[in-house]
C-alpha positions, 0 to 999 in steps of 0.5 A, spaced: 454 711 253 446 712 256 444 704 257 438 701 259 437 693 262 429 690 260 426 685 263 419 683 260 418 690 260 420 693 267 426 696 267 432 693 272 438 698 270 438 705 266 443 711 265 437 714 262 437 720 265 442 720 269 450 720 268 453 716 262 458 710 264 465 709 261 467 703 259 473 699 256 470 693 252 473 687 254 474 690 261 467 692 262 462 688 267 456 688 262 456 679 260 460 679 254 455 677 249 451 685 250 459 687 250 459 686 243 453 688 241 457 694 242 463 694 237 462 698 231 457 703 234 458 710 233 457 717 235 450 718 236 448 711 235 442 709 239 441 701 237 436 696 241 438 689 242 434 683 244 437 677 248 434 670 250 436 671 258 439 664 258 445 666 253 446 672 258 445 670 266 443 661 264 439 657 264 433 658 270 435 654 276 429 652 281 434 649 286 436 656 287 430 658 290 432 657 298 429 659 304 434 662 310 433 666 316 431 672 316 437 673 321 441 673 314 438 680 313 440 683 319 443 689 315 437 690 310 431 693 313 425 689 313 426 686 306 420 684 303 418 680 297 420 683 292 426 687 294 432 685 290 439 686 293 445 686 290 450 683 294 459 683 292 463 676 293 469 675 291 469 682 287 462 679 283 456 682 284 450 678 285 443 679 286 438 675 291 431 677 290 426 676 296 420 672 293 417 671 301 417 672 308 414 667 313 414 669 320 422 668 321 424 665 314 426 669 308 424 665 301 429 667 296 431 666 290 439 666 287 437 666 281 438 673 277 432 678 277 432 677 269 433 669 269 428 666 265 425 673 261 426 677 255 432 681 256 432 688 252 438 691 252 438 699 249 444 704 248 445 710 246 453 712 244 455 720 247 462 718 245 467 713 242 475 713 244 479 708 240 486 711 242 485 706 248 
């Protein structure tokens, strides 16, 4: 399937133009809520779902918004504001998106990029397996 993640707009994930993803619904990392918008979808279907961001990544959360040391992105070359970083803890990825740069501080904020927006999920199914 080609699939593509909106946030009030800008595009935050897209397969369009590239390589389809394969996955197995109940095993797939999509939030569960975007997961069964897919059942019952067939062959050449093209469907376009839209989601309150709350039900999908939770209620926006204003004490994740941190100040850190720039010293934390030591990996990352000159992370500016804007930059959104994906980072994997415990087998789980996670987003931080750098909000401000103040001389040797980072301001960030944990929440997911697409927290607090109008969420626009677009798929197109390629092919359908029900043998697994």
């Amino acid at each position: 399937m080609h699939y593509s993640l909106k946030g009030n707009g800008q595009v935050f994930e897209s397969t369009f133009g590239k390589s389809p993803v394969k996955l197995t619904i109940g095993q797939s990392s999509l939030p569960q809520i975007i997961e069964s918008a897919l059942y019952g979808l067939e062959v050449k279907d093209k469907k376009e779902y839209s989601f309150s961001s709350k039900d999908i990544f939770g209620i926006y959360d204003e004490s994740k918004v941190k100040t850190m040391s720039l010293d934390t992105f030591k990996n990352y070359k000159d992370p500016s504001p804007g930059d959104i970083i994906e980072t994997i803890e415990n087998d789980k990825s996670y987003f931080i998106t750098i909000l401000n740069r103040i001389g040797d501080k980072v301001v960030v904020d944990l929440n997911h990029p697409l927290s607090n927006k109008e969420v626009m999920f677009e798929v197109e199914i390629l092919d359908v397996d029900n043998d697994t």
